[in-house]
N, CA, C, O and CB atoms as a CASP TS submission, in Angstrom:
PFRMAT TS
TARGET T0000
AUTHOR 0000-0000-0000
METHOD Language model
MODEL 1
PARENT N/A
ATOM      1  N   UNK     1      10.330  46.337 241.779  1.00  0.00           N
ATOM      2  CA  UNK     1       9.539  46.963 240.729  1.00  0.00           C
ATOM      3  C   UNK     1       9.068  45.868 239.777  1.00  0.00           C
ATOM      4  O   UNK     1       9.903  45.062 239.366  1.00  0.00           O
ATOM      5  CB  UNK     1      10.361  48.060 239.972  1.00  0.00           C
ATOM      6  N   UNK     2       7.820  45.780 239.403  1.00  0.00           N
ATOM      7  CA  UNK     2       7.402  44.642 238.308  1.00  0.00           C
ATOM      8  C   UNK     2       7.499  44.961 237.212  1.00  0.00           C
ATOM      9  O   UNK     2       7.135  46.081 236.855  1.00  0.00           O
ATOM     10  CB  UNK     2       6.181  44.152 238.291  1.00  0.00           C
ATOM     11  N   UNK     3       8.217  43.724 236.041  1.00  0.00           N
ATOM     12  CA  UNK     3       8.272  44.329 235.038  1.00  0.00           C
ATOM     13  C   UNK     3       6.653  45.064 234.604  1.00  0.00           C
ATOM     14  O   UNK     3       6.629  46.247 234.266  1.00  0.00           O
ATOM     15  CB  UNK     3       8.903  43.316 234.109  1.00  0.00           C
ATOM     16  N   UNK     4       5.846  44.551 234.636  1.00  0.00           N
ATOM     17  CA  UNK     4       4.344  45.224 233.977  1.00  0.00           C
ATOM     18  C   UNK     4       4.927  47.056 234.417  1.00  0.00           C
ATOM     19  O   UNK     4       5.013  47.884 233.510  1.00  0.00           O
ATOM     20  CB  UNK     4       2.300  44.455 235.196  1.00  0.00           C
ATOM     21  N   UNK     5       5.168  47.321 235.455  1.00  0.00           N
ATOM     22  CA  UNK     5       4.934  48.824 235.745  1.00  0.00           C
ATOM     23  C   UNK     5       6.182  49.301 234.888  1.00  0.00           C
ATOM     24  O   UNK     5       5.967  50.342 234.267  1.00  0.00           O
ATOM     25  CB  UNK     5       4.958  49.326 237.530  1.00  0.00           C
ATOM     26  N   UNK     6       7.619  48.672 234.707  1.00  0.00           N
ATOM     27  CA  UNK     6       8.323  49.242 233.785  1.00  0.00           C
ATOM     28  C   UNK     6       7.909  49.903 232.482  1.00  0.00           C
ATOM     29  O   UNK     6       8.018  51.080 232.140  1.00  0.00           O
ATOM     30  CB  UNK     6       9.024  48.452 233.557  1.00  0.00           C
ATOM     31  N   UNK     7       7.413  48.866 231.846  1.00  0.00           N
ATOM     32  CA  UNK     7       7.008  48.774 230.306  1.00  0.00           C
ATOM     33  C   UNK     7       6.113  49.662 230.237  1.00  0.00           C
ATOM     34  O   UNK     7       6.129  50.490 229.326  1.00  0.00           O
ATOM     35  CB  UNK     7       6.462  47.454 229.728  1.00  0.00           C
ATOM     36  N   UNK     8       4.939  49.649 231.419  1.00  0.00           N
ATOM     37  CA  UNK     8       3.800  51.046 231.076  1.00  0.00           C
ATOM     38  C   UNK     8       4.587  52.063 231.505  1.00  0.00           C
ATOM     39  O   UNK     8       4.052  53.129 231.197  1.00  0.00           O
ATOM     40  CB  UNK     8       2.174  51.162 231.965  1.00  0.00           C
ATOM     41  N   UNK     9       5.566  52.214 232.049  1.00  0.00           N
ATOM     42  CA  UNK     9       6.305  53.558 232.419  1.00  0.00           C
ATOM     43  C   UNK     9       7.048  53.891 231.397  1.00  0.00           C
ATOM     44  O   UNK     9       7.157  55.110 231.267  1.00  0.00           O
ATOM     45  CB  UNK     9       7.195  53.541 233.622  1.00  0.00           C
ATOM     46  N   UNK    10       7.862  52.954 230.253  1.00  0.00           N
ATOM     47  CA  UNK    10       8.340  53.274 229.502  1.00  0.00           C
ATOM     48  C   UNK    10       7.404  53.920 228.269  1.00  0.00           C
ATOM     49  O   UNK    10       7.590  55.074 227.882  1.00  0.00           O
ATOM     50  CB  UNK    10       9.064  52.354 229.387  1.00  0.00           C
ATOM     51  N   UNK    11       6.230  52.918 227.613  1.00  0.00           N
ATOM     52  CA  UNK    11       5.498  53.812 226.833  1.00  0.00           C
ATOM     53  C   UNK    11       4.702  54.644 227.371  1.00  0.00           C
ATOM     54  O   UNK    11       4.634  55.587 226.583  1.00  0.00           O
ATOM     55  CB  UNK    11       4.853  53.279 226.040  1.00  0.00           C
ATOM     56  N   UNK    12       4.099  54.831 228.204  1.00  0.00           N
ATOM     57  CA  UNK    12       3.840  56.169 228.788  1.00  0.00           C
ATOM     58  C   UNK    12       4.741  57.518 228.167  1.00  0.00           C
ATOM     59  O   UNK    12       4.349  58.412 227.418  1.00  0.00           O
ATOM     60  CB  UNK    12       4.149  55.986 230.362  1.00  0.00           C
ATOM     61  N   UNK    13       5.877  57.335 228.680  1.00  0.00           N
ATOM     62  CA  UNK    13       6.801  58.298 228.652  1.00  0.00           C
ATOM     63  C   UNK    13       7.069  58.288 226.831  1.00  0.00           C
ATOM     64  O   UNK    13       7.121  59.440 226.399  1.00  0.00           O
ATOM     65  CB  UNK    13       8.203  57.874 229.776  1.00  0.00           C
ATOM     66  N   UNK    14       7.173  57.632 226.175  1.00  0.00           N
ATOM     67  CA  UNK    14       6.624  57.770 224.841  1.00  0.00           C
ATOM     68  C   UNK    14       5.640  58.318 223.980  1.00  0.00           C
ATOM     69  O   UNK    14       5.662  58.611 222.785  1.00  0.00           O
ATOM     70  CB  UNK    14       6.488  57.063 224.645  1.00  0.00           C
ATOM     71  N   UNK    15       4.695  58.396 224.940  1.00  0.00           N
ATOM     72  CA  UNK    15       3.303  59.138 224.243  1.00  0.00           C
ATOM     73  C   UNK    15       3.268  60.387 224.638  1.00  0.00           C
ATOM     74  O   UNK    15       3.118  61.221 223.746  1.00  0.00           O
ATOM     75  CB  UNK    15       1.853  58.549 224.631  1.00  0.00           C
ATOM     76  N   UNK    16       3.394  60.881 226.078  1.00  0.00           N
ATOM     77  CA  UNK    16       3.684  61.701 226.809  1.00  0.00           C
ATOM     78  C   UNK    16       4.960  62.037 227.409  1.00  0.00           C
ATOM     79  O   UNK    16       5.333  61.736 228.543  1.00  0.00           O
ATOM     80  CB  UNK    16       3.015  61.544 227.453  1.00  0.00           C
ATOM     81  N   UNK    17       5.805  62.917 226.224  1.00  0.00           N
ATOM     82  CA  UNK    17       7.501  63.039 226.118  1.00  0.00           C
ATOM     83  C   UNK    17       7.578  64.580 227.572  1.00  0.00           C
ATOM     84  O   UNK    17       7.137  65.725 227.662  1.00  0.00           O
ATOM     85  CB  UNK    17       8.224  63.716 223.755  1.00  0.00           C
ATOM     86  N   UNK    18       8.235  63.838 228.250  1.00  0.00           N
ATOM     87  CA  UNK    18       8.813  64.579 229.654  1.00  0.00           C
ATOM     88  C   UNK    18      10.229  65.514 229.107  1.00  0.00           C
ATOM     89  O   UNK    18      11.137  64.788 228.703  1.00  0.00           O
ATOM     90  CB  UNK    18       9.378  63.151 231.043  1.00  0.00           C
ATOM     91  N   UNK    19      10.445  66.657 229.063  1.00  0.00           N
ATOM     92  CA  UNK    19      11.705  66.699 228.943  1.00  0.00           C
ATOM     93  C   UNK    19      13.074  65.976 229.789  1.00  0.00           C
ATOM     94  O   UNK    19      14.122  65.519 229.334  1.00  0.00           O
ATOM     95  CB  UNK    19      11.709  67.831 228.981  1.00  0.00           C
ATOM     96  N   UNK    20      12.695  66.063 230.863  1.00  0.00           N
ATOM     97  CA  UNK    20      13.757  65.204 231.836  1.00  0.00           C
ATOM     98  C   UNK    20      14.124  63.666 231.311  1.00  0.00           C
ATOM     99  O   UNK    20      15.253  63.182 231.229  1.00  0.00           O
ATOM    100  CB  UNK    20      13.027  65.015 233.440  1.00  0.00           C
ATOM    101  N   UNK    21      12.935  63.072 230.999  1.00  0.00           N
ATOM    102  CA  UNK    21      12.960  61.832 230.351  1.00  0.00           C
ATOM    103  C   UNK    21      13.838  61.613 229.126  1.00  0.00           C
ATOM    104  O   UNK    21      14.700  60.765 228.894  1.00  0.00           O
ATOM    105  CB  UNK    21      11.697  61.559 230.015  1.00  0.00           C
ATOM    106  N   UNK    22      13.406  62.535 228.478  1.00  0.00           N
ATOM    107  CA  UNK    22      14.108  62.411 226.892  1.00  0.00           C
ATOM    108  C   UNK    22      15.633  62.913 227.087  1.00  0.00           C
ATOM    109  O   UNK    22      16.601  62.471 226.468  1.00  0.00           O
ATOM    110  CB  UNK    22      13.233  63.559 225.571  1.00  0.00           C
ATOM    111  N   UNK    23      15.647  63.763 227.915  1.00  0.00           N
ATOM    112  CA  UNK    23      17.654  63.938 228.025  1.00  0.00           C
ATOM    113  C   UNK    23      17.841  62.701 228.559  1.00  0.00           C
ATOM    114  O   UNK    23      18.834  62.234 228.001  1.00  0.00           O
ATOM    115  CB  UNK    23      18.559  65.319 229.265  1.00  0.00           C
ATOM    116  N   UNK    24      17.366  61.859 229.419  1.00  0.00           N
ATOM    117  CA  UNK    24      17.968  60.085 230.080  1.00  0.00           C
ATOM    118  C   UNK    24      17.965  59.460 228.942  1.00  0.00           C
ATOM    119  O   UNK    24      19.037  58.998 228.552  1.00  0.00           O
ATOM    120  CB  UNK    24      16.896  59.017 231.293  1.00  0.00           C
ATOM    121  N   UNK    25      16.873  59.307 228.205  1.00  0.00           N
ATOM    122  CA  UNK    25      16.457  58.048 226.977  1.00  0.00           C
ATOM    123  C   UNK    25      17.954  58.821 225.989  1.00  0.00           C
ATOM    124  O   UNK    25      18.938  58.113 225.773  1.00  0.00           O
ATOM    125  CB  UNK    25      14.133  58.226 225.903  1.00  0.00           C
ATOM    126  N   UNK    26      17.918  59.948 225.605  1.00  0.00           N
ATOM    127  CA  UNK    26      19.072  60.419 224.681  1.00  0.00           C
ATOM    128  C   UNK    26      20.201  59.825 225.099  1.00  0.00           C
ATOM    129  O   UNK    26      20.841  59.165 224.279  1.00  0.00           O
ATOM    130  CB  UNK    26      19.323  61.898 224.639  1.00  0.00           C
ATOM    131  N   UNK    27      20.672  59.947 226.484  1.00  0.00           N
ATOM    132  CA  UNK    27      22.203  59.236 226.793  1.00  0.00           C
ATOM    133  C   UNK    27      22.492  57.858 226.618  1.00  0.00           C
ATOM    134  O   UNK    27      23.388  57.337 225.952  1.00  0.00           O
ATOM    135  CB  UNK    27      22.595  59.368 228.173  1.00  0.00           C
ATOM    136  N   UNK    28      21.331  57.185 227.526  1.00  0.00           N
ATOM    137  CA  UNK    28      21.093  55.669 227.487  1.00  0.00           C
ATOM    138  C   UNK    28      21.105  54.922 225.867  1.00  0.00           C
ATOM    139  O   UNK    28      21.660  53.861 225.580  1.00  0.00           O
ATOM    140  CB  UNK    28      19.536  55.437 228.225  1.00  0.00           C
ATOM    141  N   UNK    29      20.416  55.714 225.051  1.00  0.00           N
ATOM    142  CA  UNK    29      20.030  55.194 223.542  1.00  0.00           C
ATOM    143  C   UNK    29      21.426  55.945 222.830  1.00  0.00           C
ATOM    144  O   UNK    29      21.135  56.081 221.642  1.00  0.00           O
ATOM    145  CB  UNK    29      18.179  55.881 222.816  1.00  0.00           C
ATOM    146  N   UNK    30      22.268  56.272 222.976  1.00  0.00           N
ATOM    147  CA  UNK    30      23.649  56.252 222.977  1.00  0.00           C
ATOM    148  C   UNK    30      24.257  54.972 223.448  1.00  0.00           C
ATOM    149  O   UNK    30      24.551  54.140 222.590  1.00  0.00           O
ATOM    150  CB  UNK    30      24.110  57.311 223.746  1.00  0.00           C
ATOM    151  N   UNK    31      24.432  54.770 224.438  1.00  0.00           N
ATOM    152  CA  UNK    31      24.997  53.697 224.907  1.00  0.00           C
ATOM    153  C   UNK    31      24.429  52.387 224.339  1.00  0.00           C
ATOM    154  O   UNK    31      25.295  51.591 223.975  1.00  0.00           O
ATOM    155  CB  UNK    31      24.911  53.765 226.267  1.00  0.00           C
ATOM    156  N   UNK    32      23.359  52.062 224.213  1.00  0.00           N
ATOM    157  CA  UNK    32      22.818  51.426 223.494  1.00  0.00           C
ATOM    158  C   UNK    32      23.167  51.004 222.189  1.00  0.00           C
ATOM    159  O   UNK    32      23.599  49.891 221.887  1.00  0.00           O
ATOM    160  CB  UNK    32      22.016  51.850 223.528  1.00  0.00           C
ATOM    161  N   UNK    33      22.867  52.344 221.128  1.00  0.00           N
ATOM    162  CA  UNK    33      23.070  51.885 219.892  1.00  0.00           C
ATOM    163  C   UNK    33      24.683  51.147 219.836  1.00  0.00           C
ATOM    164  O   UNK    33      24.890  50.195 219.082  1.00  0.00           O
ATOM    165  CB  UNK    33      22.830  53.177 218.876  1.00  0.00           C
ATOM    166  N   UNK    34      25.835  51.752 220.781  1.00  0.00           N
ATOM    167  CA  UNK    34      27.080  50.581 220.510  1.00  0.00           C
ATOM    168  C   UNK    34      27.103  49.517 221.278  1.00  0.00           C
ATOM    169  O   UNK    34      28.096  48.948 221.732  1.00  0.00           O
ATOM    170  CB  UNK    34      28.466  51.052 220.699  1.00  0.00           C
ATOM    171  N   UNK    35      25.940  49.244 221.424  1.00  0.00           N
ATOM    172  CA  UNK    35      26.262  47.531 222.044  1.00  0.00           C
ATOM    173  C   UNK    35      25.915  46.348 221.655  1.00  0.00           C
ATOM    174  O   UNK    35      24.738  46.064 221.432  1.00  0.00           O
ATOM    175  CB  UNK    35      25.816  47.250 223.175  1.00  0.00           C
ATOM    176  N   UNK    36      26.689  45.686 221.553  1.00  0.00           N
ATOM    177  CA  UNK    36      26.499  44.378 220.766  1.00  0.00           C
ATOM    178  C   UNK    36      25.168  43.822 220.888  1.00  0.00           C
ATOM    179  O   UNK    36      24.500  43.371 219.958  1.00  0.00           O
ATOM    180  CB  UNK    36      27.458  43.311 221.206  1.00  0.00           C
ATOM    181  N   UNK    37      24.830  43.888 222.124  1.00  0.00           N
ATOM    182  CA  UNK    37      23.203  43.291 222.812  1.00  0.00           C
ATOM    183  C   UNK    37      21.452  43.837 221.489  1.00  0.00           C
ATOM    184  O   UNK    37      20.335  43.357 221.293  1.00  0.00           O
ATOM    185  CB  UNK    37      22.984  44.613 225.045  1.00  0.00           C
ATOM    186  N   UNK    38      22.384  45.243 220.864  1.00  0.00           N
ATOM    187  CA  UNK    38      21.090  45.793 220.511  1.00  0.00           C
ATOM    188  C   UNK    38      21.318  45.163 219.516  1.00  0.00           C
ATOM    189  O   UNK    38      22.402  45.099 218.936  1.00  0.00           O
ATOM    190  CB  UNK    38      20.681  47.244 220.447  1.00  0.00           C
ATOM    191  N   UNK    39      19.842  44.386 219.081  1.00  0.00           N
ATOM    192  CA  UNK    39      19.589  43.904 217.709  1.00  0.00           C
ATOM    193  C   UNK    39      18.562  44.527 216.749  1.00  0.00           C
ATOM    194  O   UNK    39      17.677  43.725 216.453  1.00  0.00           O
ATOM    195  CB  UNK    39      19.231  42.614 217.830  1.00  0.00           C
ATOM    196  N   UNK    40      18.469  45.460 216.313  1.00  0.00           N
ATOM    197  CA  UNK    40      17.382  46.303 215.792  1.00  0.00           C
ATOM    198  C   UNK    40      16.447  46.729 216.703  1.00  0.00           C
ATOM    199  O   UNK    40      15.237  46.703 216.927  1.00  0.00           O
ATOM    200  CB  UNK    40      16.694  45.691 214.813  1.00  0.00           C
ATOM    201  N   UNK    41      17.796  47.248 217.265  1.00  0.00           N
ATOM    202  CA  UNK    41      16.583  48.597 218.424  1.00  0.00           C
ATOM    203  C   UNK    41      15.880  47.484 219.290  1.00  0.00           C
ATOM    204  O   UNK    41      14.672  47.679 219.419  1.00  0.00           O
ATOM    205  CB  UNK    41      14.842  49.828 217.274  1.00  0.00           C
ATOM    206  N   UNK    42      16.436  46.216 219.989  1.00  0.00           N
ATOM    207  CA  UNK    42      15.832  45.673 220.882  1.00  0.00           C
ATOM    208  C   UNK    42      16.910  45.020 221.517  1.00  0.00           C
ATOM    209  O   UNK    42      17.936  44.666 220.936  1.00  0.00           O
ATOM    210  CB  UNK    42      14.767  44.933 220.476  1.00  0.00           C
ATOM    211  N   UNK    43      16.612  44.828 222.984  1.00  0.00           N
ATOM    212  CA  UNK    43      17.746  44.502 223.343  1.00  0.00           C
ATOM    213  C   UNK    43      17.863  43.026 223.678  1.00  0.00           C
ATOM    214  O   UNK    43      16.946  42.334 224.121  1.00  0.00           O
ATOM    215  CB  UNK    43      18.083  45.313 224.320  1.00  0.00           C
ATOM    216  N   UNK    44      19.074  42.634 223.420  1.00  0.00           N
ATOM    217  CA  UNK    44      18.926  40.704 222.784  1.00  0.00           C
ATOM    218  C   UNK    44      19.005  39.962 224.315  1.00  0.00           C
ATOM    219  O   UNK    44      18.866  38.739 224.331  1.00  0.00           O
ATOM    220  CB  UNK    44      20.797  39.907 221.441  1.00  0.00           C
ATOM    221  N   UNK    45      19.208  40.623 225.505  1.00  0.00           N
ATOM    222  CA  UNK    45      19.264  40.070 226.820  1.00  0.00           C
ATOM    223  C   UNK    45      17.196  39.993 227.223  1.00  0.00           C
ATOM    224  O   UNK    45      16.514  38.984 227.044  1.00  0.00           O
ATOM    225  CB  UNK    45      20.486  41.395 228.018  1.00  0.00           C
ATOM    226  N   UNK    46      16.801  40.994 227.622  1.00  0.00           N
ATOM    227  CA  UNK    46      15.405  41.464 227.972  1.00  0.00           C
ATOM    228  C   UNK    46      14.662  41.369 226.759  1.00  0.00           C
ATOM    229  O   UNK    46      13.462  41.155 226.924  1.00  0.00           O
ATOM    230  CB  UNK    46      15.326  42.921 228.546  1.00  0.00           C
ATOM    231  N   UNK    47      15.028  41.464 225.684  1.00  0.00           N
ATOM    232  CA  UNK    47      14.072  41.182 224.344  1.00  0.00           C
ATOM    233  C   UNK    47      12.949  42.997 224.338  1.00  0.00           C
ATOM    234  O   UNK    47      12.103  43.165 223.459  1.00  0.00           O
ATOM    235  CB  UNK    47      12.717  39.166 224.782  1.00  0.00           C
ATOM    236  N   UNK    48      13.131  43.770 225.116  1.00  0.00           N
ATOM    237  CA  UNK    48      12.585  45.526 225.683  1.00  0.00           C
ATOM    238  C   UNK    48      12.881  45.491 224.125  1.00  0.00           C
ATOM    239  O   UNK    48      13.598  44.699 223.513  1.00  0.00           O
ATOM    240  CB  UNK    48      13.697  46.940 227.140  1.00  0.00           C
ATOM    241  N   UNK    49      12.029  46.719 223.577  1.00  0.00           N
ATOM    242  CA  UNK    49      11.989  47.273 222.608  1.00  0.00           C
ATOM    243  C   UNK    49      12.729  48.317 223.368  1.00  0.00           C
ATOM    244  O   UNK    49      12.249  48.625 224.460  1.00  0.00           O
ATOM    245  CB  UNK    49      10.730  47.424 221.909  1.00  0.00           C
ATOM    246  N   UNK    50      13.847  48.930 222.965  1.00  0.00           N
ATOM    247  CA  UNK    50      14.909  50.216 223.421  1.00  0.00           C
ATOM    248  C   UNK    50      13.841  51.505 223.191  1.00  0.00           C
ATOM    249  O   UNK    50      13.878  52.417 224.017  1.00  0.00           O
ATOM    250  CB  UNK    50      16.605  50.391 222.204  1.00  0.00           C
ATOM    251  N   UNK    51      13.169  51.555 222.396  1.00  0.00           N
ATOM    252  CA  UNK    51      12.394  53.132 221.946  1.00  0.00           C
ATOM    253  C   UNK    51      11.361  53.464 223.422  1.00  0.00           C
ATOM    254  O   UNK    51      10.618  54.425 223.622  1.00  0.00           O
ATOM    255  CB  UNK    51      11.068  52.911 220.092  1.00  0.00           C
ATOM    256  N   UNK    52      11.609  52.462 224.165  1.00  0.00           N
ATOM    257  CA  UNK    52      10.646  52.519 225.583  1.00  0.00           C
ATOM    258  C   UNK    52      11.782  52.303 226.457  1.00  0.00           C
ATOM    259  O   UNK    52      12.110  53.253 227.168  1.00  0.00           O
ATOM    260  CB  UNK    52       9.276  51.239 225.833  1.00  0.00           C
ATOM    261  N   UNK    53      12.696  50.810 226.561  1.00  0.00           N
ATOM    262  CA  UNK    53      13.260  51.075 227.785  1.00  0.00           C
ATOM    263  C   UNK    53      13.735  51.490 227.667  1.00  0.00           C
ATOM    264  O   UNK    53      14.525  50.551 227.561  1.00  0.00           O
ATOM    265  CB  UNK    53      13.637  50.624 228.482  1.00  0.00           C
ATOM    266  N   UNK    54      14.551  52.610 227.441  1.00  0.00           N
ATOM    267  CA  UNK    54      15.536  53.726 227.331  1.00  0.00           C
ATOM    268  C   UNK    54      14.739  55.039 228.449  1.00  0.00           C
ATOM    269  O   UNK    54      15.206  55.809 229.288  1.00  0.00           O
ATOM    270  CB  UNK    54      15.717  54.240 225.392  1.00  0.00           C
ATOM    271  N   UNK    55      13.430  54.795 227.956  1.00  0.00           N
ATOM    272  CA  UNK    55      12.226  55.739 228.264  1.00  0.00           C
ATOM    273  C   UNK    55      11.686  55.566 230.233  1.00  0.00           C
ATOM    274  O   UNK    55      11.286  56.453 230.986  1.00  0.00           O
ATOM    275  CB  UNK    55      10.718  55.084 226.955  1.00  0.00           C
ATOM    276  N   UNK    56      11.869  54.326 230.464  1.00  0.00           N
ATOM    277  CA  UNK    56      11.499  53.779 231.525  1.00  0.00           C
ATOM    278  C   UNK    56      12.390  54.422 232.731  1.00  0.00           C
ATOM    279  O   UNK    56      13.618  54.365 232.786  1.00  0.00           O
ATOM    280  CB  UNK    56      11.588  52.310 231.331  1.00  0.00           C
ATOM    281  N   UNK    57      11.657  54.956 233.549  1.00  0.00           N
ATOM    282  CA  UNK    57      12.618  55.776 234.949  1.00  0.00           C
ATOM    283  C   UNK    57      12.531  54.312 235.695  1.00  0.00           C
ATOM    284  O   UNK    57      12.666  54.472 236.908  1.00  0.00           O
ATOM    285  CB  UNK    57      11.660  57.522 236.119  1.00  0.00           C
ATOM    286  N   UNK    58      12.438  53.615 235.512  1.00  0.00           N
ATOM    287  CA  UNK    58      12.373  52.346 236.873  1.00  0.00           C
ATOM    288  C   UNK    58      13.428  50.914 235.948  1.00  0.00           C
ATOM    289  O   UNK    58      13.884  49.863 236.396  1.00  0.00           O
ATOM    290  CB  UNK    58       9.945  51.597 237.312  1.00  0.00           C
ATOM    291  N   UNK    59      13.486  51.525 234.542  1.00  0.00           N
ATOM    292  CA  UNK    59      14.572  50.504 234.069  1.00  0.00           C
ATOM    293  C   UNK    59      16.172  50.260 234.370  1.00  0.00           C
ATOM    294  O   UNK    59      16.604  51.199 235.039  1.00  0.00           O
ATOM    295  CB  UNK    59      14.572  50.689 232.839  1.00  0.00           C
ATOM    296  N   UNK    60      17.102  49.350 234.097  1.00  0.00           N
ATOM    297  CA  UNK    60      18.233  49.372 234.385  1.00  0.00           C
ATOM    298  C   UNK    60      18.733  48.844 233.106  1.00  0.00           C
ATOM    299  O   UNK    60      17.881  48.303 232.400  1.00  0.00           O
ATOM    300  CB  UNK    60      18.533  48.743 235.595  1.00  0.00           C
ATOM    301  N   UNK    61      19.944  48.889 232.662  1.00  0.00           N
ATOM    302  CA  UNK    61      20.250  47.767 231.345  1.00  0.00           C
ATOM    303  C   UNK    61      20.666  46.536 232.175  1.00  0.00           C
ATOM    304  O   UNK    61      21.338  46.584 233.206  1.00  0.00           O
ATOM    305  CB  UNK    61      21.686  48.262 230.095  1.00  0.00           C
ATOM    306  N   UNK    62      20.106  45.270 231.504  1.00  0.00           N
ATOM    307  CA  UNK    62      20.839  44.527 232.300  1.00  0.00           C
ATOM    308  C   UNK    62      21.775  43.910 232.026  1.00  0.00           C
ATOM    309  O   UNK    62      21.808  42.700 232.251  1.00  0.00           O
ATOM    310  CB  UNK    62      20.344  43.887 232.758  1.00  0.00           C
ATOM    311  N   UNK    63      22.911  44.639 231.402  1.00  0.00           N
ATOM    312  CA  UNK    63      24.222  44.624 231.450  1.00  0.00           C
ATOM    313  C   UNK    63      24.947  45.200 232.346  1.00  0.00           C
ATOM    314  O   UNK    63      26.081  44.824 232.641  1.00  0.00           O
ATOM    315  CB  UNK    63      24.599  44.968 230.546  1.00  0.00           C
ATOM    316  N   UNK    64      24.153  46.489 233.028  1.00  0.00           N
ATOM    317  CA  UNK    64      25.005  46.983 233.795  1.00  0.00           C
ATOM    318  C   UNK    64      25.384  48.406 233.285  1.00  0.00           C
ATOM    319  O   UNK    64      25.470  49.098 234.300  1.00  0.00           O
ATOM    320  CB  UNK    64      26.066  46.071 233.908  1.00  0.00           C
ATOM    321  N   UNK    65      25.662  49.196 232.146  1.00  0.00           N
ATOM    322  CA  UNK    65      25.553  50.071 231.127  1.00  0.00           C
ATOM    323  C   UNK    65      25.167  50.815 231.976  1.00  0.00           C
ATOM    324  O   UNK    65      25.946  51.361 232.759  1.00  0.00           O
ATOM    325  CB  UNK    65      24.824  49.882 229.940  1.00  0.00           C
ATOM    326  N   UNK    66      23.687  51.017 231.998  1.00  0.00           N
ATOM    327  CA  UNK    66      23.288  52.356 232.836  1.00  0.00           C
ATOM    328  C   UNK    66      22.201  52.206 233.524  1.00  0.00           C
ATOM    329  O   UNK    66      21.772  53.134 234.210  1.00  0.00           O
ATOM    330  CB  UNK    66      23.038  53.568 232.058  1.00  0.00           C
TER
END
């Protein structure tokens, strides 16, 4: 998967809120907010703004998380 198609999959899914999507982004952005990695809602490995990859069906954390 290339990152380019992630990132438009993630804001995509931002502009145009899926319900299926937003219950994933809700769990993930849980897990998220307690991890050391997030530095104001971005994540300090990938530098992803979280308000999208959380959003992204083709993302992974790359920690391993989820």
């Amino acid at each position: 998967m290339s990152k380019l198609k992630e990132i438009l999959n993630g804001w995509s899914n931002v502009i145009w809120e899926k319900p299926e999507v937003e219950k994933i982004a809700m769990d993930r952005a849980v897990i998220c907010g307690n991890c050391p990695e997030n530095i104001n809602n971005v994540c300090n490995i990938c530098k992803c703004p979280l308000i999208s990859k959380t959003r992204s069906e083709y993302s992974r954390c790359p920690n391993g998380l989820w």
